[in-house]
N, C-alpha and C positions, 0 to 999 in steps of 0.2 A: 504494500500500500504506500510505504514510503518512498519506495523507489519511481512509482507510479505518481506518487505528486511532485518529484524534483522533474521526473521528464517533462511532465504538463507543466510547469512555473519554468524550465529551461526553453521548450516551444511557445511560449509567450514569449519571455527576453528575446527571445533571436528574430521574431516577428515583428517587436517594438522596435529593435534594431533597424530589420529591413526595412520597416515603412521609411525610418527617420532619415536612413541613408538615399531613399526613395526623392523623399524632401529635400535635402539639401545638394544633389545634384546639380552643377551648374550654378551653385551661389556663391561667390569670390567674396563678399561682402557681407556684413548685417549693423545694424543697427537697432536701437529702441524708439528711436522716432521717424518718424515719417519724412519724407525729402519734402520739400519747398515747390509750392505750383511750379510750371516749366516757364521760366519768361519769355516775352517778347522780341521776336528780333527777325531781321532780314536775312537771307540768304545769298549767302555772295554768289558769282557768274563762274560755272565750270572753268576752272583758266585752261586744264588741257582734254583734251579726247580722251573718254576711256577710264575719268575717273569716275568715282561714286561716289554720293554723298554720305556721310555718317551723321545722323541728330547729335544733337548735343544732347547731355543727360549731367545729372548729379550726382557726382560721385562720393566717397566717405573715407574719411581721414582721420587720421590723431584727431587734427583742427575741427572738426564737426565736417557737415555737408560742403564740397566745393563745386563749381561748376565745370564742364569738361565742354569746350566750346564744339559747337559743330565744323567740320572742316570733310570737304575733297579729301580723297585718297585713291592711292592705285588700289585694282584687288589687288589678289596672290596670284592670280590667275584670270583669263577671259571666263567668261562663262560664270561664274560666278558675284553672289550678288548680296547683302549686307542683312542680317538681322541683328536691330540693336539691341542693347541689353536693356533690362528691366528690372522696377522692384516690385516686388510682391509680400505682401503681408501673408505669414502664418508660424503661427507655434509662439506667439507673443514677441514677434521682434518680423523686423523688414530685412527681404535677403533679396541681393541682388546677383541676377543673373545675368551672365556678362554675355556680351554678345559675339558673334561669331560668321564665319564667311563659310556660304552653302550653295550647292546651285538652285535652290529653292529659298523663299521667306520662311520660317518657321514663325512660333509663337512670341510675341515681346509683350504680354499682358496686356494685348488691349490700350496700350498709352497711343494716344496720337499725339505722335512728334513732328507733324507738320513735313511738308515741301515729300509727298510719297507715302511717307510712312502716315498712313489714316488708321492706323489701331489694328487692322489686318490686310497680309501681305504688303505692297509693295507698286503703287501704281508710276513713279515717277518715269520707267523708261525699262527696255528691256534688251536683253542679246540677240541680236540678229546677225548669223553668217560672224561671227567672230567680230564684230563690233555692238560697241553697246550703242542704243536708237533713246533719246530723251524726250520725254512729254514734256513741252515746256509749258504748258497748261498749269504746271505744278512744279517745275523747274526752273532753274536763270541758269543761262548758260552765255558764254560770250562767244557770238555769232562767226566772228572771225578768226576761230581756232574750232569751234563745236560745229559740224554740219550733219551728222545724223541725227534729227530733228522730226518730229512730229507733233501735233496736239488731238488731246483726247478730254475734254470736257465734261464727259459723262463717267468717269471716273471719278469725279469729287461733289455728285448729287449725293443727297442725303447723307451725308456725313457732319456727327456731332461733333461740333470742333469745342475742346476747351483744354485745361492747362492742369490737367491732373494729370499728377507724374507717377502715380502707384499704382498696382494690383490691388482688391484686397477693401475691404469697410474703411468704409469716406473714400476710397477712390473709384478705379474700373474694376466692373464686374466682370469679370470677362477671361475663359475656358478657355484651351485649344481648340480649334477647327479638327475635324478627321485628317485636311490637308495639312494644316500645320503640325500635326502630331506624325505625320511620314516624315518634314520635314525632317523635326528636332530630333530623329532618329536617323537622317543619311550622314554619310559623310562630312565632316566640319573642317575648317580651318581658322586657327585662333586669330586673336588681332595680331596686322603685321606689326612689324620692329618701329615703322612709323608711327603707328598710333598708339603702340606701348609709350613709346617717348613722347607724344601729344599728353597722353594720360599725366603723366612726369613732370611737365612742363606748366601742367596746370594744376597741379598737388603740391609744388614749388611755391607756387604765385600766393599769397597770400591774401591779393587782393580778391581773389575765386573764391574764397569761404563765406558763408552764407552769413557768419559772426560780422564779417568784417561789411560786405554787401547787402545786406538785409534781404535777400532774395530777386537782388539786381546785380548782378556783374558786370562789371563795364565791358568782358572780353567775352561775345557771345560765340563769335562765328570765324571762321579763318577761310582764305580761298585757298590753301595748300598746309596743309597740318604741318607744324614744324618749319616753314617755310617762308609765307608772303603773308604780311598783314592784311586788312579789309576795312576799305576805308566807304559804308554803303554811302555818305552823301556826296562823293568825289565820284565813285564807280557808277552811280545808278541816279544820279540828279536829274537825270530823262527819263529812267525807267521804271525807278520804285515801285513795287505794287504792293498795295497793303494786302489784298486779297490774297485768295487760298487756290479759290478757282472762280471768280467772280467775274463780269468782260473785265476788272479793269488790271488783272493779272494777265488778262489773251493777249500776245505780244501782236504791236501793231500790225494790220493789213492782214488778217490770219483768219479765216471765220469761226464761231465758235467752237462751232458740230465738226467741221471740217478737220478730219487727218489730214498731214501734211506728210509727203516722204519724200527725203531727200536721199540721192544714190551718195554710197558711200565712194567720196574717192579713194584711189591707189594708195596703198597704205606709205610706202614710199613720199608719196608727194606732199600726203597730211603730214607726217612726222615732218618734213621742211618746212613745211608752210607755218606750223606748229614751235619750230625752233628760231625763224624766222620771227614770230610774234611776240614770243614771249621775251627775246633779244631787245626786240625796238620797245616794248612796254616798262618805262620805267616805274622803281619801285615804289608804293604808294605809302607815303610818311604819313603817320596824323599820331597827335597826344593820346598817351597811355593813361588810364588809372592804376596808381598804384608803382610801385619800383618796377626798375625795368629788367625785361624778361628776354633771357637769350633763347637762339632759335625762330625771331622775327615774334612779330605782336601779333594778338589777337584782335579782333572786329570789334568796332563802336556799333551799338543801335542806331536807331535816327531816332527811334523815343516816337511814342503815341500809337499808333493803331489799335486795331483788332485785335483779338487771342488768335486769329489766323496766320499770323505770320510764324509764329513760333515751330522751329525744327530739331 
């Protein structure tokens, strides 16, 4: 009899085990409070072909909550395509599940991070014949280096746009999809060595901690992680769109409904063209908050709009 109640009380523990190992899969982080609505901010112009864009998110430190700007990146690979990390409330504390490169979108809680990421999958642009094609409906891209190009406006109907940054009671309700659950189960690849050092760069900053920014950060956005500042009222003083998918995000002369496809040129000629642009562009200076950060600065807001703009 007593042997019979250690086996049943030892197939408990290992059950309580499994679930919890279950749970904490994929969580690099936790916390006892909740992250900080996601802010406001503009999206800088694709500088090159081929990148993709990462939201910004909130990440956790010694310091309490910091912000982790949104910034362009290479993948690892064509073909593959970005799910952001996310936090979710359970078992009395917030864990954060980092994000990862997959040739599918998986699960990110439900958070809408603006500019694609709508809370599920992935509408800003997709791989086509080994180049990626960009829905600028939802995207900025800089026309003179980006030319796989399309708009797709019915991609951003009915979508609840707001600045909750969590999984979980007081944020997003919100399950895996059956598709997303094939997802978070293919093949992964971690963040590259760039965006490890982004992460770095902005765990550094002290002016990113939510202590020091009250849940504004001066540095939202970057147009090259590690790289090239973002200056949106210098870059976009014609273009700004406060909108999400509204006409007044449709880039000029485009019709709403209207796909656009552009052929992809010779890859050859893009990478010139591309090397060529980025040569005569010079670098864009504007004031920092906060000491200053090597590895190039992060993005100013322009300040005011919608909850739409935020990525």
């Amino acid at each position: 009899m007593k042997n019979s109640l250690k086996i049943l009380v030892l197939i408990i523990v290992m059950g309580l085990t499994n679930a919890n190992a279950q749970i904490s899969i994929g969580i690099s982080l936790s916390a006892h409070i909740a992250p900080p609505p996601l802010p406001v901010y503009d999206q800088p112009e694709c500088p090159v072909d081929g990148y993709l864009w990462t939201p910004g998110y909130w990440s956790y430190g010694d310091g309490g909550y910091y912000w982790v700007p949104g910034a362009w990146v290479a993948p690892p690979q064509p073909g593959y395509l970005w799910t952001p990390g996310y936090w979710g409330y359970d078992g009395g504390v917030y864990g954060f599940h980092r994000g990862y490169w997959g040739t599918h979108v998986g699960f990110y809680g439900g958070v809408n991070y603006g500019y694609g990421y709508i809370g599920t999958g992935f509408v800003g642009g997709e791989w086509h014949g080994g180049a990626f094609r960009y829905n600028t409906a939802v995207m900025h891209v800089n026309r003179t280096v980006v030319h796989n190009t399309y708009v797709n406006n019915t991609v951003i109907r009915n979508t609840t746009v707001n600045r909750v940054s969590f999984n979980g009671p007081g944020g997003v309700r919100a399950t895996p999809r059956p598709e997303e659950r094939v997802a978070m189960n293919e093949h992964h690849i971690q963040p590259t060595a760039q965006q490890q050092s982004h992460v770095q760069a902005a765990r550094n900053d002290k002016s990113q901690y939510v202590s020091n920014n009250h849940g504004q950060p001066a540095r939202l956005a970057v147009s090259n992680a590690g790289n090239r500042s973002f200056n949106p009222t210098a870059a976009h003083s014609a273009t700004i769109r406060s909108g999400f998918g509204n006409n007044a995000n449709r880039p000029q002369g485009q019709p709403a409904q209207q796909q656009q496809h552009v052929q992809e040129q010779p890859r050859s000629q893009m990478e010139q063209q591309q090397r060529s642009q980025m040569q005569q562009r010079p670098m864009q200076q504007h004031q920092q908050a906060g000491r200053p950060h090597q590895g190039g600065g992060f993005g100013r807001p322009t300040g005011g709009g919608g909850h739409q703009r935020h990525g």
